[in-house]
VOPAGU-2260 file (C-alpha; in pm, 1 decimal, decimal comma):
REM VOPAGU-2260
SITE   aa  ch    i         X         Y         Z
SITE  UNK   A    0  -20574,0    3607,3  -21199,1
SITE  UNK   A    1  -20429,7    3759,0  -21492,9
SITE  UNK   A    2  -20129,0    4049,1  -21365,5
SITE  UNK   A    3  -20088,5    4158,1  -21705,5
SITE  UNK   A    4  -20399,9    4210,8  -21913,3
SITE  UNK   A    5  -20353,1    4312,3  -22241,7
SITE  UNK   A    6  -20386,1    4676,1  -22359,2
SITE  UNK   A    7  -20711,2    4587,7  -22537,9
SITE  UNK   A    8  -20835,8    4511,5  -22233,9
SITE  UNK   A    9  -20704,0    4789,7  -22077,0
SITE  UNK   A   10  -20852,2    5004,1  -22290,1
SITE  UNK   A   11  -21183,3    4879,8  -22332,2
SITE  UNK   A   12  -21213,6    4822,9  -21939,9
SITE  UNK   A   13  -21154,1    5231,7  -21941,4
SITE  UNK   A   14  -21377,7    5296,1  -22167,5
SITE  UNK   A   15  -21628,4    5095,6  -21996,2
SITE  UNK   A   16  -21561,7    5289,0  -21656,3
SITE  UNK   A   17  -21580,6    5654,2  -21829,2
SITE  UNK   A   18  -21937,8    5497,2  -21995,7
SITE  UNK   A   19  -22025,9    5468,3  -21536,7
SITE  UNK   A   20  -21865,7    5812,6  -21435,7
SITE  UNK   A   21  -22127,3    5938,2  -21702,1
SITE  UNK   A   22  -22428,4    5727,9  -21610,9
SITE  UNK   A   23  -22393,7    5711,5  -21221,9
SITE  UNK   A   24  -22559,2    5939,7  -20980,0
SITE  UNK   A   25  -22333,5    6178,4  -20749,2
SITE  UNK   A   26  -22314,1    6008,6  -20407,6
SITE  UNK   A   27  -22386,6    6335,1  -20250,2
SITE  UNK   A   28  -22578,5    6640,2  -20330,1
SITE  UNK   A   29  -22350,0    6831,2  -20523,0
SITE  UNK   A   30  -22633,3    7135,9  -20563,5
SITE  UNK   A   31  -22660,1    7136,0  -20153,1
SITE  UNK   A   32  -22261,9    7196,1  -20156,0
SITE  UNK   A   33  -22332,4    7519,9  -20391,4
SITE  UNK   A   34  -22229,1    7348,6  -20746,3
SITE  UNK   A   35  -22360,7    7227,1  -21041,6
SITE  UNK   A   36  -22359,8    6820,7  -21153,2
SITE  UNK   A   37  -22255,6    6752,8  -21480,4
SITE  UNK   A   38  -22579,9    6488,4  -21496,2
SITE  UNK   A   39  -22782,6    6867,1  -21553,9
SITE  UNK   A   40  -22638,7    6911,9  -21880,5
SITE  UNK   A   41  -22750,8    6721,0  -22138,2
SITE  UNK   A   42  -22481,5    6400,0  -22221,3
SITE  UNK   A   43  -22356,3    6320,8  -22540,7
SITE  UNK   A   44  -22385,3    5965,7  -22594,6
SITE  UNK   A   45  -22039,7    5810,2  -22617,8
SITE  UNK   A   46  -22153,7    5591,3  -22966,6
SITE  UNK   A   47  -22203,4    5949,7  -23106,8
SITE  UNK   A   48  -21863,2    6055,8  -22966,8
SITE  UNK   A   49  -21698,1    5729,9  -23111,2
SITE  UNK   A   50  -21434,3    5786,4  -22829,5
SITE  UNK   A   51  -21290,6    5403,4  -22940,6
SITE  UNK   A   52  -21157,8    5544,3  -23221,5
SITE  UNK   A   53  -20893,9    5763,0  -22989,3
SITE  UNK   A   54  -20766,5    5453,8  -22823,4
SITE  UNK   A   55  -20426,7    5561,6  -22869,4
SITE  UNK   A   56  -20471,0    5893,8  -22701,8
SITE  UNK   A   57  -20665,2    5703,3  -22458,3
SITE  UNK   A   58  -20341,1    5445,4  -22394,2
SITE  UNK   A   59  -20135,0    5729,8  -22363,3
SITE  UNK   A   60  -20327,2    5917,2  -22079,3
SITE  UNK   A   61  -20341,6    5629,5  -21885,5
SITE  UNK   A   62  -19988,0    5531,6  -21897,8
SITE  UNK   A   63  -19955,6    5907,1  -21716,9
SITE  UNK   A   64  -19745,1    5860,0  -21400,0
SITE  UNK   A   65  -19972,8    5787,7  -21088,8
SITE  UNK   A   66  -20245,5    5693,1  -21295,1
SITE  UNK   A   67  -20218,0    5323,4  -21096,1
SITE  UNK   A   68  -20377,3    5537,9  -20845,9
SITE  UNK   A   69  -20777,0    5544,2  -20887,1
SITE  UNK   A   70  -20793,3    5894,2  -20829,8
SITE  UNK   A   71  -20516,9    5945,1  -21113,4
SITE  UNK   A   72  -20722,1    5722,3  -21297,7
SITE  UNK   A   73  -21027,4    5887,7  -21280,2
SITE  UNK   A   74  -20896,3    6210,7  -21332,2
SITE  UNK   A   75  -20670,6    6070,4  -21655,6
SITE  UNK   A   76  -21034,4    5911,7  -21829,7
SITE  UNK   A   77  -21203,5    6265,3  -21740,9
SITE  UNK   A   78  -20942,7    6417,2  -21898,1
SITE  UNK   A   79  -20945,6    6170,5  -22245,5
SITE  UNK   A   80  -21321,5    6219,6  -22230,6
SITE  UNK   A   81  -21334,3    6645,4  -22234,2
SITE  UNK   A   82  -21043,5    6619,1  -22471,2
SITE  UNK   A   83  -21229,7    6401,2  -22727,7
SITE  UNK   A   84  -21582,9    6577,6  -22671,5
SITE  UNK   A   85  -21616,4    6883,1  -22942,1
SITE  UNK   A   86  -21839,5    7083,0  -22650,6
SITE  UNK   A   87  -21552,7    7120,6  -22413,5
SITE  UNK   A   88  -21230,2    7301,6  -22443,2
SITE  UNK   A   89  -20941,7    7235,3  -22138,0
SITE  UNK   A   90  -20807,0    7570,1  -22050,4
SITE  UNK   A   91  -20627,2    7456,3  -21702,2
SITE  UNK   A   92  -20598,8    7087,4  -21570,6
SITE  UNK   A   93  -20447,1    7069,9  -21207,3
SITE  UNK   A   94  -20405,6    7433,8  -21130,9
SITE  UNK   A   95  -20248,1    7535,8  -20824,3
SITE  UNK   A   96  -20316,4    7826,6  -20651,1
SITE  UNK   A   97  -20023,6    7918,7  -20416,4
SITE  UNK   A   98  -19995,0    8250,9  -20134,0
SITE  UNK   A   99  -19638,9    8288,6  -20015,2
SITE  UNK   A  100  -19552,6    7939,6  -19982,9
SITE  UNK   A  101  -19817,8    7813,8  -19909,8
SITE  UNK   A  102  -20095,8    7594,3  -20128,3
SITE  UNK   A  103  -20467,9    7689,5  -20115,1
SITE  UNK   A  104  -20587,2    7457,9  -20293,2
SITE  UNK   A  105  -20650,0    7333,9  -20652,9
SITE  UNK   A  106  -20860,8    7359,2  -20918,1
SITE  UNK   A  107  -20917,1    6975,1  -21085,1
SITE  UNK   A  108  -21037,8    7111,2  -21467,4
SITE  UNK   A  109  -21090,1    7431,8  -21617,3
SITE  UNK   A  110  -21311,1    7404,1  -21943,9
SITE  UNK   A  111  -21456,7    7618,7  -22166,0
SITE  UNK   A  112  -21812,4    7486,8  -22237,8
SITE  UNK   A  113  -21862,2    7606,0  -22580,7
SITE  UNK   A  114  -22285,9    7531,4  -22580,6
SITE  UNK   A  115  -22303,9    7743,0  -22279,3
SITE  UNK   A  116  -22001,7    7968,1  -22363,3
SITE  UNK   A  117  -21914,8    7983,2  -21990,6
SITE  UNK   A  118  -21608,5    7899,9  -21849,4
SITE  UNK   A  119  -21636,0    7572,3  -21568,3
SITE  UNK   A  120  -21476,3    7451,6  -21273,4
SITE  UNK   A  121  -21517,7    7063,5  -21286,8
SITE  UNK   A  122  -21397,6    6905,8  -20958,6
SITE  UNK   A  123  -21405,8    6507,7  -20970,1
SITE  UNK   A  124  -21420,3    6282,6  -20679,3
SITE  UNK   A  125  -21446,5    5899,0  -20708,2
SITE  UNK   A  126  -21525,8    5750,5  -20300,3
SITE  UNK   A  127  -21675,3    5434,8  -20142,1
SITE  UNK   A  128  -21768,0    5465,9  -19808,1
SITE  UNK   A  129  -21944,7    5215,2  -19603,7
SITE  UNK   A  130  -22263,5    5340,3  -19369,7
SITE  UNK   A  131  -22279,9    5304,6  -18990,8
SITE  UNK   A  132  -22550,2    5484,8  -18760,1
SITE  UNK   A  133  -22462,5    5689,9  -18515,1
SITE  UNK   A  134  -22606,6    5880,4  -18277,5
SITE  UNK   A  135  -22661,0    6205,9  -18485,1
SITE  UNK   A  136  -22725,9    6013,4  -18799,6
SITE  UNK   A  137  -22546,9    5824,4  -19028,1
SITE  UNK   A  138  -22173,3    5837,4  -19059,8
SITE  UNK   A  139  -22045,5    5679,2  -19397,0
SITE  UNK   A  140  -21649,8    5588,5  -19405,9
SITE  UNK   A  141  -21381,4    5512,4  -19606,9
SITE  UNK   A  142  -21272,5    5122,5  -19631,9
SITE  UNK   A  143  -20994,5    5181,6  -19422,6
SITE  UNK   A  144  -21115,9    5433,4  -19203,5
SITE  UNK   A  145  -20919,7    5715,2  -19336,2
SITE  UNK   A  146  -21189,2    5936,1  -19463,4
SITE  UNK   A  147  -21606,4    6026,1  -19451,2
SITE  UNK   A  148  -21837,1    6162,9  -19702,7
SITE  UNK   A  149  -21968,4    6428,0  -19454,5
SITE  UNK   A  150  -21577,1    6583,1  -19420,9
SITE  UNK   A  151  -21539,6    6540,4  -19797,1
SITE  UNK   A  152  -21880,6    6694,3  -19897,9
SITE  UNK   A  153  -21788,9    6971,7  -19618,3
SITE  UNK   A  154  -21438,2    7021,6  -19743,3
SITE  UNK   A  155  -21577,1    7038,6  -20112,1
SITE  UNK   A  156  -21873,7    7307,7  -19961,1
SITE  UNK   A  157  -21638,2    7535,8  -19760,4
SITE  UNK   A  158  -21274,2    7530,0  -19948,8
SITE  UNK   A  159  -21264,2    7349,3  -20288,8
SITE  UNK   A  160  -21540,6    7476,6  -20455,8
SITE  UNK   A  161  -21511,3    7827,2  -20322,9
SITE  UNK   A  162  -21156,3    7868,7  -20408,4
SITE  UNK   A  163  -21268,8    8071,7  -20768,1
SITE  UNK   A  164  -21360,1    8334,2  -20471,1
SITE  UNK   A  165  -21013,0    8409,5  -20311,4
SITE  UNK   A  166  -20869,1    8696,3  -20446,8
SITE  UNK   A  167  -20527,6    8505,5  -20508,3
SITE  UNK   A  168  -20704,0    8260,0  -20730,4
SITE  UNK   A  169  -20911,8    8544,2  -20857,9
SITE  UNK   A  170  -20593,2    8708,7  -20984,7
SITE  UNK   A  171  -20450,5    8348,0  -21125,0
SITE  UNK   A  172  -20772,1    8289,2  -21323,8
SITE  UNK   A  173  -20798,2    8683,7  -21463,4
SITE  UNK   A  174  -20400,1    8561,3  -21622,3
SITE  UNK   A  175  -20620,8    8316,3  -21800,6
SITE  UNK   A  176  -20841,8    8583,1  -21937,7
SITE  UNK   A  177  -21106,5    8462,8  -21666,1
SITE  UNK   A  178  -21342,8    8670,1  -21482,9
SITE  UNK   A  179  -21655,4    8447,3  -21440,4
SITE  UNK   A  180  -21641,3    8094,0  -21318,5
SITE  UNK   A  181  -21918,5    7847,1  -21283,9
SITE  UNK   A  182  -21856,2    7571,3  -21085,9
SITE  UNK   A  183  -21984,8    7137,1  -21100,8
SITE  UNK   A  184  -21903,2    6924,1  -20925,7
SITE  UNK   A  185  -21899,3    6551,6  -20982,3
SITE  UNK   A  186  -21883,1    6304,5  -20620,6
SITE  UNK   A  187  -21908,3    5969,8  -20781,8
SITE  UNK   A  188  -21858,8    5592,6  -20604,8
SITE  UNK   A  189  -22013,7    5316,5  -20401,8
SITE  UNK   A  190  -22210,3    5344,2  -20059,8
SITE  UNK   A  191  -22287,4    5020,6  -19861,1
SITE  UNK   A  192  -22510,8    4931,5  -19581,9
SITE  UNK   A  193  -22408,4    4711,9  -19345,7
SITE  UNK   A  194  -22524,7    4363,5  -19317,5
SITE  UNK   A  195  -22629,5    4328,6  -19003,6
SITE  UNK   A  196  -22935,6    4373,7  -18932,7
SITE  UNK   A  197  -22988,5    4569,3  -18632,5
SITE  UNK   A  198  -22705,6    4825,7  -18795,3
SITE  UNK   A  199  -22893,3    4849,2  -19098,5
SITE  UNK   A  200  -23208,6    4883,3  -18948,7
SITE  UNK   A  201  -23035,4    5192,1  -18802,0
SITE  UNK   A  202  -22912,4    5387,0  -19052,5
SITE  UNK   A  203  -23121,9    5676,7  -19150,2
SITE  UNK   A  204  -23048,3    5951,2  -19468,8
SITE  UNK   A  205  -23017,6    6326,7  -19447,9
SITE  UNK   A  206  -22924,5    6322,1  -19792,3
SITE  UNK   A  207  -23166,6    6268,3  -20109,2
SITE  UNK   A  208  -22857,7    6122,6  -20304,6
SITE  UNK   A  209  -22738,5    5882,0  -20040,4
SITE  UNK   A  210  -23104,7    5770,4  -20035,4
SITE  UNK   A  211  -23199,4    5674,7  -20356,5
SITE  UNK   A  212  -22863,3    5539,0  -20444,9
SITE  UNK   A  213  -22842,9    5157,4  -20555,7
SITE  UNK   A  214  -22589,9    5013,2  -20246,6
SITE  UNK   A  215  -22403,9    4722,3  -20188,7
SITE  UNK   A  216  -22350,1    4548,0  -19860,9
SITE  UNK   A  217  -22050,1    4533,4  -19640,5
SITE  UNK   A  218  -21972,5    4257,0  -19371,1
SITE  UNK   A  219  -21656,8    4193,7  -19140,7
SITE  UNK   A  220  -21519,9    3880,4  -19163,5
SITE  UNK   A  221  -21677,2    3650,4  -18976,2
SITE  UNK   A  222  -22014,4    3750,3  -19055,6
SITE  UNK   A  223  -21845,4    3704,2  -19415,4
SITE  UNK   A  224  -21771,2    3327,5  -19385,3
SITE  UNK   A  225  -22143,7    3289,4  -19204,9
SITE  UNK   A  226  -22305,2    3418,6  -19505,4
SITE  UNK   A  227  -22061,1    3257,2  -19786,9
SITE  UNK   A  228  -22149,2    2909,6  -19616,5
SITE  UNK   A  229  -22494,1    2945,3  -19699,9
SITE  UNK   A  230  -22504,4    3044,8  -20030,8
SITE  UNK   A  231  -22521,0    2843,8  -20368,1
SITE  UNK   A  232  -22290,4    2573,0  -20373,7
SITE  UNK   A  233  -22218,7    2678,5  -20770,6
SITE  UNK   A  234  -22229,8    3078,9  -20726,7
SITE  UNK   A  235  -21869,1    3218,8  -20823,5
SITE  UNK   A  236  -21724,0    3530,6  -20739,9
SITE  UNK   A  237  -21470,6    3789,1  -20832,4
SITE  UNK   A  238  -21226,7    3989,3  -20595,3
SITE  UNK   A  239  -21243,8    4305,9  -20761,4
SITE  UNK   A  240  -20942,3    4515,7  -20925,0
SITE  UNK   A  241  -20966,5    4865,4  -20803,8
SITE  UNK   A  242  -21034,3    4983,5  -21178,6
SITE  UNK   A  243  -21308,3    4723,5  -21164,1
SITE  UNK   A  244  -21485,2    4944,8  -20819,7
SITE  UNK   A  245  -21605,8    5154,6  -21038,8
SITE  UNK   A  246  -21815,4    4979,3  -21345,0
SITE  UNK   A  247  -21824,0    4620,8  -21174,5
SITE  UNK   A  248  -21673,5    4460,4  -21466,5
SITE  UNK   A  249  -21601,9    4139,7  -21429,4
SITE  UNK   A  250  -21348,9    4062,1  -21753,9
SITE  UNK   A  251  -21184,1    3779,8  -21667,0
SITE  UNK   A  252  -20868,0    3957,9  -21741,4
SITE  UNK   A  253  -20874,2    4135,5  -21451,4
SITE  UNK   A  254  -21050,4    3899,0  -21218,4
SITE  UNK   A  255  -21078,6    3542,7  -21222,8
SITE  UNK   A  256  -21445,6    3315,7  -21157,0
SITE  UNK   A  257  -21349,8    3118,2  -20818,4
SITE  UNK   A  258  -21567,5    2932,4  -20570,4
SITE  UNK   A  259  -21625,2    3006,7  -20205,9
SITE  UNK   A  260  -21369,7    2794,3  -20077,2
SITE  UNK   A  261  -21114,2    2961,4  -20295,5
SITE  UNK   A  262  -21256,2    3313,5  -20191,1
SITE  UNK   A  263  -21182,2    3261,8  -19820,6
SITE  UNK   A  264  -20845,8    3114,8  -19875,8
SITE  UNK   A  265  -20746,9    3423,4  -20115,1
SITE  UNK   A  266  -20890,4    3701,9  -19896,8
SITE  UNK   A  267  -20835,7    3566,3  -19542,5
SITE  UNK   A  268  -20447,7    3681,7  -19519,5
SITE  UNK   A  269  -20520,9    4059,0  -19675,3
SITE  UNK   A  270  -20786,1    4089,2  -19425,6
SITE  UNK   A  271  -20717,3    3932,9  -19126,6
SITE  UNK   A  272  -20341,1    3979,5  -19100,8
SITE  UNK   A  273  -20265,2    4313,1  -19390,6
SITE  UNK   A  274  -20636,2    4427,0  -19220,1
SITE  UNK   A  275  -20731,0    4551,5  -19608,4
SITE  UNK   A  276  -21077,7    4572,3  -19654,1
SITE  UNK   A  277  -21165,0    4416,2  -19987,2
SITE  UNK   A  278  -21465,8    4429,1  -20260,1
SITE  UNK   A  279  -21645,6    4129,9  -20378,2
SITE  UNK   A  280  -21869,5    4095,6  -20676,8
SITE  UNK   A  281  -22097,2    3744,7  -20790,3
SITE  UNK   A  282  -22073,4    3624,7  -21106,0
SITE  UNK   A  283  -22386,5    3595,0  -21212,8
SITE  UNK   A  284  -22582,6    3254,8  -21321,6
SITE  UNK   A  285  -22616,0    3317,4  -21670,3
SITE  UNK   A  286  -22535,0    3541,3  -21980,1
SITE  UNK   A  287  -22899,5    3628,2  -21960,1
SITE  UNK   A  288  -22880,1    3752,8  -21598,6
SITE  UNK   A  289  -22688,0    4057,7  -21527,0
SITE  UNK   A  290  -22698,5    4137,4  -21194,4
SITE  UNK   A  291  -22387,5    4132,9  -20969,2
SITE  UNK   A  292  -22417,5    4197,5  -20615,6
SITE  UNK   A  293  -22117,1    4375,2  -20474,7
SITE  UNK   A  294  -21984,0    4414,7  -20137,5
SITE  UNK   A  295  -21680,6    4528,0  -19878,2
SITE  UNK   A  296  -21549,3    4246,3  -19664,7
SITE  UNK   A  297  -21348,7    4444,3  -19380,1
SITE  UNK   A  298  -21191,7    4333,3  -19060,0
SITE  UNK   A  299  -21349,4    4170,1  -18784,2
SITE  UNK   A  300  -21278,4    4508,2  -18539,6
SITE  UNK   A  301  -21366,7    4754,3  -18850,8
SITE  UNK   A  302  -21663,9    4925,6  -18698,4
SITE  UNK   A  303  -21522,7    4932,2  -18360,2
SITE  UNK   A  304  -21257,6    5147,2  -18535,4
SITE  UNK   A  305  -21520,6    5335,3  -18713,1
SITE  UNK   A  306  -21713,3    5448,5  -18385,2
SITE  UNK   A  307  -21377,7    5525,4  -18185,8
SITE  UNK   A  308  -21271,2    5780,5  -18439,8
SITE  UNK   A  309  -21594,6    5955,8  -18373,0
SITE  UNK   A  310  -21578,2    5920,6  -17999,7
SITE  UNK   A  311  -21868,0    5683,7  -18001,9
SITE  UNK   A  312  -21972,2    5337,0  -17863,0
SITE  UNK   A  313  -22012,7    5071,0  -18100,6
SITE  UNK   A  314  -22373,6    4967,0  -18180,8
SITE  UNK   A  315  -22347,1    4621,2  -18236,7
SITE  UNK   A  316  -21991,4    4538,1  -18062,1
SITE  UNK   A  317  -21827,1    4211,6  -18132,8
SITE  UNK   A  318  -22149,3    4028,0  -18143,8
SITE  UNK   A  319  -22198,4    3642,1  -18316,4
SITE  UNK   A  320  -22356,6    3719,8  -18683,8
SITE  UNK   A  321  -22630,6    3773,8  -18783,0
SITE  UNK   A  322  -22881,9    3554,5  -19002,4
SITE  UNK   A  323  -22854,8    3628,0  -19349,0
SITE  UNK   A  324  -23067,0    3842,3  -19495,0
């Protein structure tokens, strides 16, 4: 693999990834958490915003400290695109809203929409979380078991998109001439079903979003190297970038074509002994086909993790694999 693509690539890979954050469906739904998606109002096409031609600009935002960071990164591309869009006018980016000494929370952007002539809270979230069913329902979580999309959806519902309502933030946003705030919200990402079967089988949706929502597949390890074996002797694959999570592009710059063999020997270490979970995308066969499946390949004790954060008993525990499916 390439470590140092060039700024071309860079650039266009970003621009590529702003063209998803766009397109993609919220994860979650954003109007059951009391907001607004973006996807409602009516999208300029990027051609007619000819945002290449701000490449510089663009460079510049991304070279932002932290913006190595995916969040960062996000945020920094949200940022280029509201700057560079003629409907949209940044009043506040990252405001703080602070009660003696203590932080309550943050507002992501403040825009002025100029078709509407409201002022907007935009909060941005980029997540991939991988589904499990439990006994309630299904629980989806974070790669590395840090996080879930039913504590970020209810932290978004009850804190971060309410915070135009405390009267401290209240007064911050009436120093910005504000008295009326609408609020969207944008929860974009990855969700991915399990590949076992009898998990998968499981998992059941509360959530519209979650339902309908293209997903990938995740496997631990071993089931992994069960399923690699029997695949195509000539399919290739890419170990993804995080900037390549979010648009799946597969520029060589970023990640390189390599076999199976190759795959196990490059991932085996970060997974069995760093215990990183790690996403996996197939090249596919020809310039004419386009589709890439894409999946999480976590440790072998991931889900046994998973339940005991909940307080539950695995499913499926430590069980040979599965056929493929």
């Amino acid at each position: 693999m390439n470590s140092f693509p060039s700024e071309k690539n860079n650039l266009q890979l970003a621009l590529t990834n702003l063209d998803w954050l766009l397109t993609q469906q919220d994860i979650a739904d954003v109007e059951s958490l009391g907001a607004i998606s973006h996807q409602q109002y009516k999208q300029e096409d990027l051609q007619t915003l000819q945002l290449d031609r701000h490449k510089d600009a663009l460079a510049s935002a991304l070279a932002a400290p932290g913006s190595h960071f995916l969040g960062n990164y996000v945020e920094r591309l949200w940022q280029f695109y509201l700057q560079h869009n003629p409907r949209y006018r940044i009043i506040k980016q990252g405001l703080q809203i602070h009660d003696k000494g203590r932080t309550l929370g943050e507002f992501d952007f403040i825009v002025h929409d100029k078709t509407s002539n409201c002022y907007v809270h935009q909060e941005i979230a980029i997540k991939f979380y991988l589904g499990l069913p439990c006994r309630a329902n299904t629980l989806w979580f974070g790669p590395q078991n840090i996080d879930r999309l039913d504590k970020k959806t209810s932290h978004l519902r009850d804190h971060q998109l309410t915070l135009n309502q405390n009267p401290v933030a209240a007064k911050a946003l009436e120093k910005l001439g504000i008295t009326k705030l609408n609020t969207e919200c944008m929860i974009k990402g990855r969700l991915f079903l399990p590949h076992d079967t009898k998990l998968r089988n499981a998992i059941t949706y509360t959530d519209k979003n979650t339902k309908s929502l293209v997903k990938g597949s995740w496997f631990k390890y071993d089931e992994f190297q069960q399923w690699i074996s029997q695949q195509a002797p000539e399919q290739n694959y890419h170990i993804l970038q995080k900037k390549q999570w979010l648009s799946l592009d597969l520029n060589q710059q970023f990640s390189s074509s390599i076999d199976a063999k190759t795959l196990i020997e490059r991932i085996q270490d970060d997974i069995l002994i760093d215990t990183r979970s790690v996403m996996i995308a197939t090249e596919p066969a020809s310039n004419q086909d386009t589709r890439k499946e894409h999946f999480f390949v976590v440790p072998n004790n991931w889900d046994e993790n998973a339940y005991h954060s909940v307080g539950e008993t695995p499913l499926n525990p430590r069980q040979p694999c599965s056929p493929p499916v």
